[in-house]
VEXDREN-2710 file (C-alpha; in Angstrom, 1 decimal):
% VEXDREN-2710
k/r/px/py/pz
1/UNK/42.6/7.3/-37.7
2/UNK/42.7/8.2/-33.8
3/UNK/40.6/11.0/-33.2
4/UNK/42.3/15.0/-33.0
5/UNK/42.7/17.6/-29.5
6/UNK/42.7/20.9/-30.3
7/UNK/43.7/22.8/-27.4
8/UNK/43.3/26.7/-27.2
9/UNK/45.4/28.0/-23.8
10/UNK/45.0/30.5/-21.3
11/UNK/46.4/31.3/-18.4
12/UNK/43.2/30.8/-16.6
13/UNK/41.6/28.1/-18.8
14/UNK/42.1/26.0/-21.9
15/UNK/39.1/25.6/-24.2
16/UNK/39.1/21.8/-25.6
17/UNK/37.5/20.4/-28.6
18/UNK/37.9/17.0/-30.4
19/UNK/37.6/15.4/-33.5
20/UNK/35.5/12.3/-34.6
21/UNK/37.6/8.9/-36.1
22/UNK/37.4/10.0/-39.4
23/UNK/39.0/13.9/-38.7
24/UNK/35.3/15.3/-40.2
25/UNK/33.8/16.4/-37.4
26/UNK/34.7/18.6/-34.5
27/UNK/32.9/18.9/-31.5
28/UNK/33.3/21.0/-28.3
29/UNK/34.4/19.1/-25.0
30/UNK/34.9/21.2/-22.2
31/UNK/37.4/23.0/-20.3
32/UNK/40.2/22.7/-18.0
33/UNK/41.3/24.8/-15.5
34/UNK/44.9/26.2/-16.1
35/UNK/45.7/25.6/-12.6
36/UNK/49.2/24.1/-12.6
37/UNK/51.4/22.7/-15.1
38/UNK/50.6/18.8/-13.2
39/UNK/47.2/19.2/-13.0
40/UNK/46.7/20.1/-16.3
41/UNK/48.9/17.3/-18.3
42/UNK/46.9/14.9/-15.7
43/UNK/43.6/16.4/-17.0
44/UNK/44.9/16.3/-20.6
45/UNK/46.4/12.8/-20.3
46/UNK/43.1/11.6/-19.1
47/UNK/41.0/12.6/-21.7
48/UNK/43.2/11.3/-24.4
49/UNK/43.4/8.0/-23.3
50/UNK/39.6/8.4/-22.6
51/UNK/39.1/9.6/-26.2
52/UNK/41.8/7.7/-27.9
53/UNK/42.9/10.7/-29.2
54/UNK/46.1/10.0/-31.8
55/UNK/47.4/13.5/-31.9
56/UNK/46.8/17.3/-30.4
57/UNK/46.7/20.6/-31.7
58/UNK/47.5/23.7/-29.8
59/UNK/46.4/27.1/-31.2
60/UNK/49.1/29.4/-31.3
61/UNK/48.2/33.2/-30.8
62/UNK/50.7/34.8/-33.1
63/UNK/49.5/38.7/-33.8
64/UNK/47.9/39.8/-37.1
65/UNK/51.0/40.5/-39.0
66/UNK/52.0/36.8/-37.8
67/UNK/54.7/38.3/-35.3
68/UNK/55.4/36.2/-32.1
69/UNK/54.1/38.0/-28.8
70/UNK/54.0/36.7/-25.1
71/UNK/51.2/34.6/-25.1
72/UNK/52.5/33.0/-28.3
73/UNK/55.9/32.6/-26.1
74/UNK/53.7/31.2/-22.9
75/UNK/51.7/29.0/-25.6
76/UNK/55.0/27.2/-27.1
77/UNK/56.4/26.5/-23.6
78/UNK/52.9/25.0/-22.8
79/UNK/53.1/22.9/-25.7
80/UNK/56.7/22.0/-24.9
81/UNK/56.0/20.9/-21.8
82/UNK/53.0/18.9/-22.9
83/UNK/55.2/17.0/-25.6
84/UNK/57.7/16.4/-22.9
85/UNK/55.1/15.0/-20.7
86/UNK/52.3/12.8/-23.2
87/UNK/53.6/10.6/-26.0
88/UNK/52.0/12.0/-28.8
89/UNK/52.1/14.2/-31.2
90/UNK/51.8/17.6/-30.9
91/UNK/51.2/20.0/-33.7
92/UNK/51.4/23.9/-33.1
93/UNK/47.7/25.8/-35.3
94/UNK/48.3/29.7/-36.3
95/UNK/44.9/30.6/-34.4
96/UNK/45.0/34.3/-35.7
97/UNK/41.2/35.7/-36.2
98/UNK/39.7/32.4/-34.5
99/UNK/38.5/34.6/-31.3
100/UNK/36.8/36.9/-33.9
101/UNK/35.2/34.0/-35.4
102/UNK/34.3/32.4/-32.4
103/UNK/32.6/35.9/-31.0
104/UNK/30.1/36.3/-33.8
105/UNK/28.7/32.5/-33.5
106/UNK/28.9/32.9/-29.7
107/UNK/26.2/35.3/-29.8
108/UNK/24.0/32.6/-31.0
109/UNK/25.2/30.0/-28.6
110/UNK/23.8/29.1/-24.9
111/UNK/26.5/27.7/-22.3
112/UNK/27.5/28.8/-19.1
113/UNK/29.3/31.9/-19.5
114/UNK/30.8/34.0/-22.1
115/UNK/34.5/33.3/-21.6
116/UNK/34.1/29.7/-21.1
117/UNK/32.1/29.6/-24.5
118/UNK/34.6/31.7/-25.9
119/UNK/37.4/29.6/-25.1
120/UNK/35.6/25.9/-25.9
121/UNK/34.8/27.5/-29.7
122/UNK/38.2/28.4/-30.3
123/UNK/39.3/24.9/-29.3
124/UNK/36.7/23.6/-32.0
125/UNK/37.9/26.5/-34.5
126/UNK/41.4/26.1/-34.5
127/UNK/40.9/21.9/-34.7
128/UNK/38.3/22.8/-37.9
129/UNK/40.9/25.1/-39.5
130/UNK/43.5/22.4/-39.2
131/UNK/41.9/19.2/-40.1
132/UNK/40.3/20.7/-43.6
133/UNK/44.3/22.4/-44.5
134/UNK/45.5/18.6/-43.5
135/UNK/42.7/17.3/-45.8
136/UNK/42.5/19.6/-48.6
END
């Protein structure tokens, strides 16, 4: 198995995390800069054939009744636009309550600011939630 990207985009940045070989563990990776659509699929393509990563998952921001809102619209095009532009696929991760999540452990955890840490463990959350549905 080819390692898992787990994406979680912003309009200013998109938290990444990635999977080991085996899909068990998830680990945060970084950041990239939502600064244009080009840059970031050149960012993205990079670190997948970097990583040998096999397949990527995108959080998608739906609202707590599970209703589709703007950033859930601005997240799908994103993700369209990625599968239109790397050759692998791409799976969309309901992401509700992962900021939440991802705000209580922050409080424990040293990087370099709040927002970027913020945005790195949902990346690694949403990746979590889906490998243990796919596995369990």
């Amino acid at each position: 198995m080819k390692k898992l990207l787990g994406l979680d985009y912003g309009g200013k940045r998109i938290g990444l995390a990635i999977s080991d070989e085996m899909g068990q563990i998830v680990k945060p990776y970084g950041i990239v800069l939502n600064i244009s659509k080009r840059f970031v699929v050149k960012k993205i393509k990079e670190i997948c054939k970097k990583e040998k990563v096999g397949r990527i998952i995108v959080g998608l921001p739906l609202s707590l009744k599970g209703e589709i809102t703007v950033q859930t619209k601005k997240t799908k095009d994103f993700a369209e636009h990625l599968s239109r532009e790397i050759a692998l696929p791409i799976v969309l991760e309901d992401e509700r309550l992962t900021t939440k999540e991802a705000e209580k452990i922050l409080k424990k955890w040293v990087a370099k600011s709040k927002k970027e840490r913020l945005d790195v463990l949902s990346a690694v959350l949403i990746l979590k939630q889906y490998l243990d549905r796919e596995s369990g």
